[in-house]
RODO-2510 file (C-alpha; in nm, 4 decimals, decimal comma):
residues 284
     n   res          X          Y          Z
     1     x    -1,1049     0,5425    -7,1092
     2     x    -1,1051     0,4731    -6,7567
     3     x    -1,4035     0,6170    -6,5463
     4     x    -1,5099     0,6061    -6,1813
     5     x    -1,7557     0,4068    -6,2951
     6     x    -1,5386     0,1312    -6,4316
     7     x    -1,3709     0,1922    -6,1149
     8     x    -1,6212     0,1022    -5,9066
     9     x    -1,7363    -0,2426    -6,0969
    10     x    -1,3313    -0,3479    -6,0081
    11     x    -1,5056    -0,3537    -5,6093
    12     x    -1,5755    -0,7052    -5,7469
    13     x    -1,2141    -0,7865    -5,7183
    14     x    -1,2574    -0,7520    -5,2889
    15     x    -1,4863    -0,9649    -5,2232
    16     x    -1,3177    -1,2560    -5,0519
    17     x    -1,2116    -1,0181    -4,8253
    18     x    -1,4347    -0,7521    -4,7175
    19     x    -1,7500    -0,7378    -4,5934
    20     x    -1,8502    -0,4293    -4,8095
    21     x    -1,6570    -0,4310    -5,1242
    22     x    -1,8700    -0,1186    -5,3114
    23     x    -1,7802     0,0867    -5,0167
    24     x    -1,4797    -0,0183    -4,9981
    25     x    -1,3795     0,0720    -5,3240
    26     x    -1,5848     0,4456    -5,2930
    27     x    -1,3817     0,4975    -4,9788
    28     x    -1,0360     0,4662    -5,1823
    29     x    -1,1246     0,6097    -5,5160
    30     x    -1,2687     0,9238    -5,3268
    31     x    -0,9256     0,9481    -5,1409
    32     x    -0,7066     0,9044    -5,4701
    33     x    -0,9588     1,1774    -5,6664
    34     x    -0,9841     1,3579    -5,2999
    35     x    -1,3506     1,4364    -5,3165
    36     x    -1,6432     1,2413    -5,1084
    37     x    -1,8542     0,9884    -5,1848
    38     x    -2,1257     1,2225    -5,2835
    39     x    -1,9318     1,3675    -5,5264
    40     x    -1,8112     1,0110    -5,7037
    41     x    -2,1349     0,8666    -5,6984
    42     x    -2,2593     1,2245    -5,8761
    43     x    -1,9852     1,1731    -6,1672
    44     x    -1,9461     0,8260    -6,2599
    45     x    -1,8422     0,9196    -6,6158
    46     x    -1,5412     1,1531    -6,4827
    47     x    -1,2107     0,9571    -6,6539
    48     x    -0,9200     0,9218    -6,4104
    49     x    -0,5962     1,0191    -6,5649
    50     x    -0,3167     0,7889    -6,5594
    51     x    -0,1293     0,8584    -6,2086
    52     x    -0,5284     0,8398    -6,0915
    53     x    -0,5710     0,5032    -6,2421
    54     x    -0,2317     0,3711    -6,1382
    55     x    -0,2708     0,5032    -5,7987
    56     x    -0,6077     0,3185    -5,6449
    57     x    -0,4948     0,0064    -5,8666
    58     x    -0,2419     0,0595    -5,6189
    59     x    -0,4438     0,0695    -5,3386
    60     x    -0,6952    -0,2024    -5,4527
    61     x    -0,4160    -0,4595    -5,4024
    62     x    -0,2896    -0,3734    -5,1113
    63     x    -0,6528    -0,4161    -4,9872
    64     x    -0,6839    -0,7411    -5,1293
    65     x    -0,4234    -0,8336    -4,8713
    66     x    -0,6491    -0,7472    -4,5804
    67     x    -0,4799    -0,4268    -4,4934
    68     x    -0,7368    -0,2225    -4,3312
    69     x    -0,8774     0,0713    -4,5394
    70     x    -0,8061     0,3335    -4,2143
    71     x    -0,4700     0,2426    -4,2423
    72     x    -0,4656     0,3046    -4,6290
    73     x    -0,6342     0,6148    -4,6143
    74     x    -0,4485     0,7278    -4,3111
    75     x    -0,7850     0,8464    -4,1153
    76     x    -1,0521     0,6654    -3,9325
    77     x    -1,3854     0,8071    -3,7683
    78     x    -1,4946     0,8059    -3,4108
    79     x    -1,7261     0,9780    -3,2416
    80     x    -1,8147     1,3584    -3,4208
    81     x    -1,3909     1,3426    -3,5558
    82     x    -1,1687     1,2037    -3,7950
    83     x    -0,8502     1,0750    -3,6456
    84     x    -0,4934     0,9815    -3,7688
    85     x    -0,4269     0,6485    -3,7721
    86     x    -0,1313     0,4517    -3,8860
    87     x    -0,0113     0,1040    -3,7707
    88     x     0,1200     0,2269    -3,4921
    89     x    -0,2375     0,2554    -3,3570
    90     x    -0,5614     0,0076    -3,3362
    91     x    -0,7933     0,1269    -3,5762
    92     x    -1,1090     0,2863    -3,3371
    93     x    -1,3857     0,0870    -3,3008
    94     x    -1,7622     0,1572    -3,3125
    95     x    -1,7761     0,0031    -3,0139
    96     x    -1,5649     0,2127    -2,8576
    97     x    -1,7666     0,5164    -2,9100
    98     x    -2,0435     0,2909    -2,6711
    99     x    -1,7355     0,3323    -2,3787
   100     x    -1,7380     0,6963    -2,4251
   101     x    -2,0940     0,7292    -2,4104
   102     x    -2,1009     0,5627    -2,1087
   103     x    -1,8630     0,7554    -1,9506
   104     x    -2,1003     1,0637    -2,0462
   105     x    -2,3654     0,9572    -1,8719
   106     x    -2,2030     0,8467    -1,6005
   107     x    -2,0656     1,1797    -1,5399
   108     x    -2,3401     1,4155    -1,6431
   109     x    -2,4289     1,5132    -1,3364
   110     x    -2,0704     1,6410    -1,2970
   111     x    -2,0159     1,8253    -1,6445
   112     x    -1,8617     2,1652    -1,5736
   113     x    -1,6946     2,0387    -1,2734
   114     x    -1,3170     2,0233    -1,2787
   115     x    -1,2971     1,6262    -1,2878
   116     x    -0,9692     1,4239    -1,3495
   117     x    -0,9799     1,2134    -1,5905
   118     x    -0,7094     0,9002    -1,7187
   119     x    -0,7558     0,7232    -2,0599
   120     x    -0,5277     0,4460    -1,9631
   121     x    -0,3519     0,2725    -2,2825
   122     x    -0,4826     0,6096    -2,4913
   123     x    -0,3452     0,4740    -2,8671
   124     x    -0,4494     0,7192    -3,1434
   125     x    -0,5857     0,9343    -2,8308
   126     x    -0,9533     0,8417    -2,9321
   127     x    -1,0993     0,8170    -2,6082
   128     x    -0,8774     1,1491    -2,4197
   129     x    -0,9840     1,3367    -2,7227
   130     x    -1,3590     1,2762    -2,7063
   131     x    -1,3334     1,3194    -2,2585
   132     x    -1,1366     1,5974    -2,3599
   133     x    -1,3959     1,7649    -2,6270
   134     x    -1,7238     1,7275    -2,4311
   135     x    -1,5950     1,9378    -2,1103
   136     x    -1,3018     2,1586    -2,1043
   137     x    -1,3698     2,1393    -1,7542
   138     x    -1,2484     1,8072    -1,6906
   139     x    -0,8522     1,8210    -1,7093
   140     x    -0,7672     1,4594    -1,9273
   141     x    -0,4713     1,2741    -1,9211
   142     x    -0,3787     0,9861    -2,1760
   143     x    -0,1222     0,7220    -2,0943
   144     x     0,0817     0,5472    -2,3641
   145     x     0,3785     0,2913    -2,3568
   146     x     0,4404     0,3597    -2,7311
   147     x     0,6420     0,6080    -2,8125
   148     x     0,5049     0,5672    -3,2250
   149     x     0,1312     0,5651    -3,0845
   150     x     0,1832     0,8447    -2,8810
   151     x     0,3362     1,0913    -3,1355
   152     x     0,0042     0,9883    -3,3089
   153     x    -0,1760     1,0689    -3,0344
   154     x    -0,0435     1,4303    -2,9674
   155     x    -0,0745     1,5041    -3,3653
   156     x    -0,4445     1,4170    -3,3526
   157     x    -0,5153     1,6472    -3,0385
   158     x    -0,3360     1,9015    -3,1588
   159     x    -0,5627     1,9108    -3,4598
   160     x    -0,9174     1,8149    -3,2338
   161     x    -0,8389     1,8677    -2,8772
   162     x    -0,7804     2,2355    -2,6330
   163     x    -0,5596     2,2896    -2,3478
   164     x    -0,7372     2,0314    -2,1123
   165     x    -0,5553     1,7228    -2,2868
   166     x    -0,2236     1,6082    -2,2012
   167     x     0,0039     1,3482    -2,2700
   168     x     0,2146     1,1047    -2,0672
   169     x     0,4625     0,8217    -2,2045
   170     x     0,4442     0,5531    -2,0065
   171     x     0,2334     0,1787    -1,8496
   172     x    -0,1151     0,1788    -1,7375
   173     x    -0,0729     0,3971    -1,4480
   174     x     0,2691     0,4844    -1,4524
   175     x     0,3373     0,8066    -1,2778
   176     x     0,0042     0,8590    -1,1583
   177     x    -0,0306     1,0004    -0,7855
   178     x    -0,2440     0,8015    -0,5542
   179     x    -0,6386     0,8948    -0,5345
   180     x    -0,5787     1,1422    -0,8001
   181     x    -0,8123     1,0618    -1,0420
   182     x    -1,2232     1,0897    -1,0370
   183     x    -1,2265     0,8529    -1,3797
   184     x    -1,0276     0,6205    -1,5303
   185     x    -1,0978     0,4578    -1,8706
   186     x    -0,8972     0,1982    -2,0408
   187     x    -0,9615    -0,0463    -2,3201
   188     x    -0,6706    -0,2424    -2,2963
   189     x    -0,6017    -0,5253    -2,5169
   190     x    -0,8191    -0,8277    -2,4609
   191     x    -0,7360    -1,0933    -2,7177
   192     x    -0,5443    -1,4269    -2,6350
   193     x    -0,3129    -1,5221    -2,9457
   194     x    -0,4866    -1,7894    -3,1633
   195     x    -0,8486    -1,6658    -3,0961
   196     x    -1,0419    -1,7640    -3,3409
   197     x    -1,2793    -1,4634    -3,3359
   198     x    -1,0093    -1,2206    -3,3949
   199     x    -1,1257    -1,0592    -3,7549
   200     x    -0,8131    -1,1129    -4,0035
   201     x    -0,7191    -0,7820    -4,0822
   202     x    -0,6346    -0,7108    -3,7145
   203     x    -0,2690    -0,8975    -3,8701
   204     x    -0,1747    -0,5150    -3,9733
   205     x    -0,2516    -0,3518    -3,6336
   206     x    -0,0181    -0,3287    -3,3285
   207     x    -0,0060    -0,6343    -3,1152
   208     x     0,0755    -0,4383    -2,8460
   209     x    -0,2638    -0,3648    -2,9079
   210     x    -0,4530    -0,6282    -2,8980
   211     x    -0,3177    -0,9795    -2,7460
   212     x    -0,2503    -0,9397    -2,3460
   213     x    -0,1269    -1,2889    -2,2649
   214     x    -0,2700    -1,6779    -2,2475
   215     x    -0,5994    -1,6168    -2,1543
   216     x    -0,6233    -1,2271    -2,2805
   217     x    -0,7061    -1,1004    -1,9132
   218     x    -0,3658    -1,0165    -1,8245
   219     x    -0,3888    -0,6047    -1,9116
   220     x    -0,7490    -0,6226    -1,7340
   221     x    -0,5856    -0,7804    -1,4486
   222     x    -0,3185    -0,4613    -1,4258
   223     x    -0,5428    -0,2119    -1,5102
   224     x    -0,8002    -0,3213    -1,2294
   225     x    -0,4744    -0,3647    -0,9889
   226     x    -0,3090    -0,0064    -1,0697
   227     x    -0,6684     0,2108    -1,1342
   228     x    -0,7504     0,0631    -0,7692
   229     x    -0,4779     0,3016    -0,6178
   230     x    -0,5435     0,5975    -0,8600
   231     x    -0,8976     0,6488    -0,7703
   232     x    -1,0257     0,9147    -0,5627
   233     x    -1,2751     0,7782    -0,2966
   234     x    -1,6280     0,7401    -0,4713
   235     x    -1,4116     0,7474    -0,7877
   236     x    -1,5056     0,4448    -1,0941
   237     x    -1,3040     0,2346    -1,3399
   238     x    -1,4663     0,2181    -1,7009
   239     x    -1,3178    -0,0903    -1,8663
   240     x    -1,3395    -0,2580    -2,2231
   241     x    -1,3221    -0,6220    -2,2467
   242     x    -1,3942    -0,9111    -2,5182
   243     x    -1,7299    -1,0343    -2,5450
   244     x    -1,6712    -1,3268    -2,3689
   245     x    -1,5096    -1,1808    -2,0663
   246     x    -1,7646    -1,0413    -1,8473
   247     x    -1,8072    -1,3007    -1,5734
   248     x    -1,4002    -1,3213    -1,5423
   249     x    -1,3591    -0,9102    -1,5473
   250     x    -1,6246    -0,9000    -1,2726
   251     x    -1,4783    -1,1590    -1,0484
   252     x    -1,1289    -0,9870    -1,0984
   253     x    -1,2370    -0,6172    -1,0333
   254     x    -1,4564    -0,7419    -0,7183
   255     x    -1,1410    -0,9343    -0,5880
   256     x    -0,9651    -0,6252    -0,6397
   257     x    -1,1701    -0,4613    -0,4358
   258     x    -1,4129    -0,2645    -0,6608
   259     x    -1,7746    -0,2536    -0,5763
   260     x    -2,1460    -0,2097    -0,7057
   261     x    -2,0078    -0,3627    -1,0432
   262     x    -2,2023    -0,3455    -1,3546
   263     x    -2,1871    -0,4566    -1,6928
   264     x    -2,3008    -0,2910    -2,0591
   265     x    -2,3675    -0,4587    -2,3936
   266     x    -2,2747    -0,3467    -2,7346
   267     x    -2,5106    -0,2636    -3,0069
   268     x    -2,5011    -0,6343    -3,1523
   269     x    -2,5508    -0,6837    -2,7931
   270     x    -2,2402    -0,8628    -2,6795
   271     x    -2,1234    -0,7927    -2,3004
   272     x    -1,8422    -0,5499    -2,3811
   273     x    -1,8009    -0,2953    -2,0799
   274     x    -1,8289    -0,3049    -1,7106
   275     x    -1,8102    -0,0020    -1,4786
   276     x    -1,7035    -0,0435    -1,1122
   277     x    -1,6380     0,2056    -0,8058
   278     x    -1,4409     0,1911    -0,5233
   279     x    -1,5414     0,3053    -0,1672
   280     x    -1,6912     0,5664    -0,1273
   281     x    -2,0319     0,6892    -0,2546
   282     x    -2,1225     0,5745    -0,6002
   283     x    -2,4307     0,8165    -0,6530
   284     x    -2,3231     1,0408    -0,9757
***
């Protein structure tokens, strides 16, 4: 007989390459058996029948080759949702939840007032979605050069999102009508190829993604060039960037004419996001 619990003791098997083999291991068994973690952890004697057994042995393996347990469950979490994901899309990041929070209380003084809103670079739609959610006041468009991670997109906010979300194919700020926008959020890929800090199952997600050129300031650069025009007068730019990248973000947004520039840390507290407004008043 093969139980969950035998199961579980094969978690062994991942750790050279996870940080959290047990969970791990919960995360794909519950998936195969389709109950939660609650549930496993409640039956560890229940015997998996032979499809069962074959089926996360399956899915053990391909984990042991780094591929990233979102992408073999075919969900991730962010924010209060579950989101598709596929390799089409970067995986959402904790982290990334921080951006959104920002951009909450940056604008709380103006929930239930009919803002515009971009999510420049909008992947899986993670970021629209959760602008989209907390005010269906604010009208909220996400822009994607991907046709793959934009079907994505309008799959997950047709499942999470209301009529105030809408879709656009097309780069950075494509499209987009001059001082049109109150907010524009990006977190564009930041990674220069051969970066050592770049985690190693990041191989299975979209380079599009992730690497933007030599130095990995090259999207930032565009983003800060193209949101410039976009704004509305008093309007802000709320930007993403590696942790290392704070002093060179700043120095490009202020040359790009941006003003009363700030920057936020992370939980681990790494610089990570930087919020800048163009003329006009900044009071919120």
């Amino acid at each position: 007989m093969f139980t969950c619990a035998g199961a579980m003791d094969l978690s062994r098997e991942l750790r050279a390459v996870s940080d959290n083999p047990r969970l791990d291991a919960e995360l794909l068994l519950g998936h195969v058996l389709r109950i939660d973690r609650s549930a496993l952890r409640a039956r560890p004697e229940r015997v998996l029948g032979a499809q069962e057994r074959s089926e996360f042995r399956r899915l053990l393996e391909r984990r042991k080759r780094r591929e990233p347990v979102a992408y073999l469950l075919g969900s991730g979490g962010f924010m209060d949702f579950e989101l598709e994901v596929n390799p089409a899309v970067l995986i959402p990041r904790p982290e990334t939840e921080l951006l959104v929070e920002l951009a909450f209380a940056t604008l709380a003084a103006q929930q239930g007032k009919p803002l515009r809103i971009a999510d420049l670079g909008t992947g899986s739609g993670a970021i629209a979605i959760a602008l989209a959610r907390h005010d269906p006041t604010w009208s909220v468009l996400g822009i994607e050069i991907s046709e793959e991670a934009l079907a994505v997109a309008h799959r997950n906010a047709a499942a999470l999102a209301g009529g105030n979300l809408r879709f656009r194919s097309g780069s950075w700020c494509e499209g987009m009508a001059p001082e049109s926008f109150d907010l524009i959020v990006a977190n564009p890929p930041y990674v220069a190829p051969g970066d050592p800090a770049l985690h190693p199952d990041c191989a299975w997600e979209p380079p599009i993604a992730l690497f933007a050129g030599a130095d990995g300031l090259e999207a930032i650069r565009e983003v800060a060039a193209q949101a410039r025009r976009c704004l509305k007068p008093g309007g802000l730019l709320l930007l993403e960037h590696g942790f290392d990248q704070r002093g060179q973000t700043t120095e490009l947004l202020a040359a790009a004419g941006y003003r009363d520039i700030e920057g936020f840390k992370d939980h681990a507290g790494h610089d990570r996001f930087v919020r800048a407004f163009i003329c006009g008043t900044s009071s919120r």
